[in-house]
N, C-alpha and C positions, 0 to 999 in steps of 0.2 A: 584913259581908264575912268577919269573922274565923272566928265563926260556920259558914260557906258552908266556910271551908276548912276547918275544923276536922271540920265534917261528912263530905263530900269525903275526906277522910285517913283516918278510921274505915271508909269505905263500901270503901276501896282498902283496906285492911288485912283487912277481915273477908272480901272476895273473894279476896285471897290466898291467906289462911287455907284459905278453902271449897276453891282449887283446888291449893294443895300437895299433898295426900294422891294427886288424880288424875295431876300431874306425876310425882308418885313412884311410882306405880305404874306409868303409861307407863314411866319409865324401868327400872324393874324387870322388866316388860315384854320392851322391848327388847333389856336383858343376857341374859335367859333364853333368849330368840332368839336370840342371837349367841353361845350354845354351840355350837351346830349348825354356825354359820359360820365361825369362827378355829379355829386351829391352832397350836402353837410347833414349828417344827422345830431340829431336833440337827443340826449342819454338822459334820464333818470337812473341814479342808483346809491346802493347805499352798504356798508359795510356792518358788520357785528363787532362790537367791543372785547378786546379779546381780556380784558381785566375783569369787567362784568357781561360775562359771554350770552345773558339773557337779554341782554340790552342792542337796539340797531342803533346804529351810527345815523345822526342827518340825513335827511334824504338831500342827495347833493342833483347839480344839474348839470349838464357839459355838454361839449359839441365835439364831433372828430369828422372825420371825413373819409369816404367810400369813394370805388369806382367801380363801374357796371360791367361785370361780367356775363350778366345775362338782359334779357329784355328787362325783366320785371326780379331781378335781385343783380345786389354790390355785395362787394370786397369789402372789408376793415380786418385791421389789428386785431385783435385777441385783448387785448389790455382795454382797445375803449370800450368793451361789453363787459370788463369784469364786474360781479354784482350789480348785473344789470338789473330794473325793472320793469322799466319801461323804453323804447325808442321808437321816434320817428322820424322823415325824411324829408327836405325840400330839395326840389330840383328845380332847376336854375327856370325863370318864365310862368313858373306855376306857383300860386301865394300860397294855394292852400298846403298842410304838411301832409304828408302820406303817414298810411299807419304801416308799420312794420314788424316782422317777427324773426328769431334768429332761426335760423336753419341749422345751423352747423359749426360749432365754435371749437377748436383746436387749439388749447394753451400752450402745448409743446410746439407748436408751428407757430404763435401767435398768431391765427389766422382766422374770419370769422365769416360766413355767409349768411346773409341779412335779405331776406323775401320783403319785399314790397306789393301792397295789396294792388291789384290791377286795374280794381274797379274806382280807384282815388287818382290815377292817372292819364293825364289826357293824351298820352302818345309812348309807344314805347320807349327806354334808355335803347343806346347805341351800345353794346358791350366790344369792351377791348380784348385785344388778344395781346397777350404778354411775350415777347421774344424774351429768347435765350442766348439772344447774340452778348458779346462784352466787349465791345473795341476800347479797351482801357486808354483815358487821357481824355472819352468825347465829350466834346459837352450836351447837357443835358438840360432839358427844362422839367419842371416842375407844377402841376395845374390843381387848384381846390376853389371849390363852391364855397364861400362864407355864408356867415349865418341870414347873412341878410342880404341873400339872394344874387350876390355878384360874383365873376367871374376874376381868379386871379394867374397869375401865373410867376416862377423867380426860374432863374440859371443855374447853374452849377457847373461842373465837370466830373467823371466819372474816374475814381481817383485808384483806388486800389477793390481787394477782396480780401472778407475774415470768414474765420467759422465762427461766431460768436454765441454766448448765454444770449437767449430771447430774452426781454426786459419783463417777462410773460412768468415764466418756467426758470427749470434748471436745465434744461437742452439747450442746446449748440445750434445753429443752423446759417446754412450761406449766406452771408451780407456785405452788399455791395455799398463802398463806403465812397459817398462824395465829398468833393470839398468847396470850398468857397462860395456857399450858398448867397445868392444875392440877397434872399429874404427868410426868415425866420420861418424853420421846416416844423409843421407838426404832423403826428402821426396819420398816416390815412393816405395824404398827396401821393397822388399819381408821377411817377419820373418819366420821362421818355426820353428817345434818341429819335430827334426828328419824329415822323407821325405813330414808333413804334412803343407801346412802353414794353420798362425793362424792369419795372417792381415798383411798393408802395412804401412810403417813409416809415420807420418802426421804431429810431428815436434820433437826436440832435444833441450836440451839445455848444457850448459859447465861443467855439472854437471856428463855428464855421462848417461844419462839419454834418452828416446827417447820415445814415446807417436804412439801407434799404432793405425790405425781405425781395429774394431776387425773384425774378420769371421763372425759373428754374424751380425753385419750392413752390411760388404761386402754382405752377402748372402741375404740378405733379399731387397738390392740396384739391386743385379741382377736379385731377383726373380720377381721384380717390373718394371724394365728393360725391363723383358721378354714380358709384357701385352701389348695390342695395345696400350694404354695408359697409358702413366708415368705421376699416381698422387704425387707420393711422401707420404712424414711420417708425422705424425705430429706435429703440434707445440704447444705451452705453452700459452695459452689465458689468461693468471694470475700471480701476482707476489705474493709471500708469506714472513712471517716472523715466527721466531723460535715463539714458544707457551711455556717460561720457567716459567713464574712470574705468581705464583699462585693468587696472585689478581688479574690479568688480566682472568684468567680461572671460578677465581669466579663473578666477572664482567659479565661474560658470559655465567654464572647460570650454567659450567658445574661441575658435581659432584666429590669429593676429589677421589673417585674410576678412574675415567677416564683421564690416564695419557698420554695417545698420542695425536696423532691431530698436526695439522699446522696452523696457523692463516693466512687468506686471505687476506691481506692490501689495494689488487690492482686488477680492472680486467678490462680486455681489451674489443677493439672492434674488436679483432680478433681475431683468435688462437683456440683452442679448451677448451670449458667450458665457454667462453667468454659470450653465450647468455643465459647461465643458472644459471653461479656461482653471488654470491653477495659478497662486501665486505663485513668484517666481518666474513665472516662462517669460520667456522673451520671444513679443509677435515680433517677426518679421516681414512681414506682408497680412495684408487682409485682401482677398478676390485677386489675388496677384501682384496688387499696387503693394510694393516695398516701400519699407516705412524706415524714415533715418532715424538717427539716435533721439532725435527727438519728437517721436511719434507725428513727424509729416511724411506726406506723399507728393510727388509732381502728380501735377491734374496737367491735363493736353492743354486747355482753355484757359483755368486761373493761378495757373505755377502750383508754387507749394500750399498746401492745404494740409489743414490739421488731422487727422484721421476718422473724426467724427465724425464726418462730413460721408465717409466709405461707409456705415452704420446706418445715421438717421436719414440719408436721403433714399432706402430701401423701404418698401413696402414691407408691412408686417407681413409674416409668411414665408417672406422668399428666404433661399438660399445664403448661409456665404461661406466662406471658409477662411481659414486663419492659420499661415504657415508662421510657424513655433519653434525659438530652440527649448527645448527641454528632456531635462535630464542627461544634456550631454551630446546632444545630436534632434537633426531635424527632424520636423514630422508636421504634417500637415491635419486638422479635423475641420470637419463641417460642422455648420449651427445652423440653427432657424432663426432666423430676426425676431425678436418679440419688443413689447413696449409695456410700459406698466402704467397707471393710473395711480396720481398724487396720493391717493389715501391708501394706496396697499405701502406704501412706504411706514417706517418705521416711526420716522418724523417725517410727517409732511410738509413737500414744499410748499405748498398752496392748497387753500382750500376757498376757491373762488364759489361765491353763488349757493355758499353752507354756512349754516348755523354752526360754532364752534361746539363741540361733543363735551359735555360737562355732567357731573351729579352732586347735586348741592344735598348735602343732609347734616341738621345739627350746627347751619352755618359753618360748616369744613366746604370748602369748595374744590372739588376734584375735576381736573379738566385732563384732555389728549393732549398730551405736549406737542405743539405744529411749529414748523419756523416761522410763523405767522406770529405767535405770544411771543417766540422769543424777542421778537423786531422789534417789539413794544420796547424794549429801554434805548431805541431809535439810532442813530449814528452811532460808529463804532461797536453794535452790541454784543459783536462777537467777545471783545476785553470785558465788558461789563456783568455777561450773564453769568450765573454760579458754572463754574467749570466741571461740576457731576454731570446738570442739564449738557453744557456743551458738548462736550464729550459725545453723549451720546448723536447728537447732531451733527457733530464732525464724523466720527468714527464708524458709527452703526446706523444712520440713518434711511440707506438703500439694503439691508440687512434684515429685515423681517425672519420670524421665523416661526415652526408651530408649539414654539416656545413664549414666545411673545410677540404681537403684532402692532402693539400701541405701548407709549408708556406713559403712564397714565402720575400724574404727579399731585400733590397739595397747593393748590397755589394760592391760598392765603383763607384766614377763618375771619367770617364776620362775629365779632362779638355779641355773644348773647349768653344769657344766665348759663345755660348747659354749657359751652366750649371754655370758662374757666379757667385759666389755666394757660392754655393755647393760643393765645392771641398771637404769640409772637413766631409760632408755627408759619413756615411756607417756601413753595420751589422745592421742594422735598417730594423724591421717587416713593412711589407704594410699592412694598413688595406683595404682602401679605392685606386680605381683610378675610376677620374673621377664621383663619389658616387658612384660607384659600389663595392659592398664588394665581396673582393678577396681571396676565397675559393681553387682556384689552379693556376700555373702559366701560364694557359691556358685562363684563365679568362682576363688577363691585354691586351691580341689580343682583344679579344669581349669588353674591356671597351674603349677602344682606338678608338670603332667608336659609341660610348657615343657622346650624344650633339654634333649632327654634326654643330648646325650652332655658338658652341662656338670656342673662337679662342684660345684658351686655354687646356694641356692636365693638370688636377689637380690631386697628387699624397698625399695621408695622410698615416698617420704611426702611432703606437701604442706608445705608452709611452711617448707624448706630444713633438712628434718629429717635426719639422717646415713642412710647407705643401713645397711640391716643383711644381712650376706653369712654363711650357714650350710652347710659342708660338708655336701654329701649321704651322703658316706660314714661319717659321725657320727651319722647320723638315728636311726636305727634304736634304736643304745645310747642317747641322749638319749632318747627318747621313752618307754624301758623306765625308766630314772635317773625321767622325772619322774612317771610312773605311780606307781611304787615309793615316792619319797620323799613324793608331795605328795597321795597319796589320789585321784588321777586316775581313773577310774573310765571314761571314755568321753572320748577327744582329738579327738572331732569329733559336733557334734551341727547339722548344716546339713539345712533341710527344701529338698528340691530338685523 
């Protein structure tokens, strides 16, 4: 026997042997290919101050990394073009940069299409086509252009799948997660399994680790791409909770047979199922995939998956349906997929590539409450921000309504002879200016020519906050006072 192995162990060593040299050269192979394919782009961009929202942030510079989908445009992230202003491209052999323009940037997908000019190119890119295969456990390699025009490549292995938040958005989307990266993953690199890719990097962490957007959403981003019109995927009109505690199930008169389902706790004024679902119901399937107590499904391909995943990987427009217990017995309804845009939110998750919405009058600085200002008190700001503001950003933030669509808050007074008094004002909700109830921050221009023959602009606030009362015959010289002393540059930036 010992013999048998010992033979056995030579016979698997001298076969390695024989097939290293051919591993090696496939992979060599394949680098040389994927000159043609990757790219590093050069980002200029730069952010708005959300404390002094008339103010741009540095203009910063950075690099990420593309791959060519077409001749003459690449793939990237969504994140490396946020507040873009400028980008261009080198590709691997060629010194000069190429100029480039975005095509097409999808936040909720993270996903961005970037044109390169044709006439700056001396040969077409090679565009990759993205499998949809998963053989979980394969390893995988990983290729990007550096800035300085060389060619790299690191290993991995292809470890599990999530549905996870985009580092982009508040949407969810399929990601394939590897592990043991041999080399520091940044977003943009191309993955493949052997000569096939299977998606581009979307983030890392010190673990080893790195989170791919898959072939699956790339393909179905470009098939969407391709229409006259990019509607995009859908999104989640509903918030859910686990369905484990059997007195809650019997609460709910559903039967000790019927062990799956998700419980509804929350539903929006957006998003999809938003105008059909109720709290309370418990989905128990969505398109037929039955969903456990914990709002998963088996997938044929990637096992259990989150539910979201049955939602936003649907074309806007299409069909779906949602088998329900409610009211005591089943019943099935259809909805239309829809998706919304960050600014019809109540509080916006993002406002990439926008001037923050503000009206400076009298040194009172009134701005759109966005989770963007909230994030200014940095780590942790959930515990840190006044709990009125939070609230509303937990609770009602995908809730719009034609009651109010913005909420428009004080967020701090510069001192000047007229504000008086008030310095110590801010974070505080506006109900009322002038008695006009203030629905968006659009509304405080049209309340502002309220009661022309008072001499008075009157401002009220929610949680028995003091009214603040600003001669109008003052305005004028205060507004010039705070231009002059505080670098004011523009006292009202509201998109109407």
């Amino acid at each position: 026997m010992k013999k048998q192995i010992v033979l056995f162990s030579i016979v698997f060593a001298l076969l390695a042997a024989l097939l290293r040299p051919a591993i090696a050269a496939d992979k060599n192979a394949l680098t040389e290919a994927m000159k043609q394919s990757v790219v590093s782009l050069e980002t200029s961009f730069y952010g708005y101050e959300q404390i002094q929202p008339w103010r741009h942030k540095d203009l910063t510079q950075n690099h990420a990394h593309a791959c060519a989908v077409g001749e003459y445009q690449v793939l990237t992230t969504a994140w490396a073009v946020a507040n873009l202003t400028h980008v261009k491209a080198l590709r691997f052999g060629q010194n000069e940069f190429i100029p480039a323009k975005i095509k097409l940037v999808d936040y909720e997908s993270n996903l961005c299409l970037i044109d390169l000019d044709p006439n700056a190119m001396t040969k077409p890119l090679k565009p990759l086509v993205f499998s949809e295969d998963y053989p979980k456990g394969a390893e995988v390699d990983f290729y990007w252009l550096s800035s300085d025009n060389r060619i790299y490549n690191g290993r991995a292995y292809l470890d599990r799948v999530r549905v996870q938040q985009t580092n982009a958005s508040y949407e969810k989307r399929l990601n394939y997660i590897v592990g043991n990266t041999s080399r520091q993953t940044s977003t943009g690199q191309v993955y493949c399994i052997g000569s096939k890719a299977i998606g581009i990097a979307c983030w890392a962490n010190d673990s080893k680790e790195a989170g791919l957007i898959s072939g699956e959403v790339i393909n179905a981003f470009l098939a969407a791409a391709a229409k006259k019109e990019y509607k995009g995927f859908g999104a989640v009109g509903f918030a859910v909770s686990n369905l484990l505690d059997p007195a809650m199930r019997a609460f709910l008169k559903m039967p000790e047979s019927l062990k799956d389902g998700v419980y509804l706790r929350d539903v929006y004024t957006l998003g999809t199922g938003s105008d059909v679902l109720q709290q309370g119901d418990v989905i128990l399937a969505i398109d037929g995939r039955t969903l456990d107590s914990y709002g998963r499904f088996q997938h044929k391909k990637y096992e259990q998956l989150d539910f979201q995943h049955l939602i936003t990987s649907k074309n806007v427009g299409d069909k779906i349906s949602f088998a329900l217990w409610r009211d005591g017995k089943k019943k099935t309804i259809k909805a239309q997929v829809k998706n919304f845009k960050p600014a019809q939110m109540l509080i916006p998750y993002h406002e990439y590539d926008r001037q923050p919405e503000y009206v400076i009058t009298a040194g009172f600085i009134f701005q759109k409450l966005t989770r963007e200002y909230l994030t200014r008190w940095g780590n942790d700001w959930t515990g840190k921000v006044s709990p009125h503001l939070y609230h509303y950003y937990r609770d009602l933030a995908y809730k719009p309504s034609a009651e109010r669509s913005d909420i428009v808050i004080l967020s701090y007074v510069l001192p000047s002879p007229i504000s008086l008094g008030y310095k110590d004002l801010g974070q505080i909700v506006v109900s009322k200016f002038n008695g006009m109830a203030i629905r968006s921050i659009a509304d405080i221009l049209t309340a502002q020519k309220f009661r022309p023959d008072s001499k008075y602009d009157v401002i009220e606030f929610e949680m028995d906050n003091p009214l603040i009362v600003i001669p109008r015959d003052q305005l004028p010289a205060a507004d010039k006072f705070i231009s002059r002393n505080y670098g004011v540059t523009k006292l009202i930036n509201v998109n109407q």
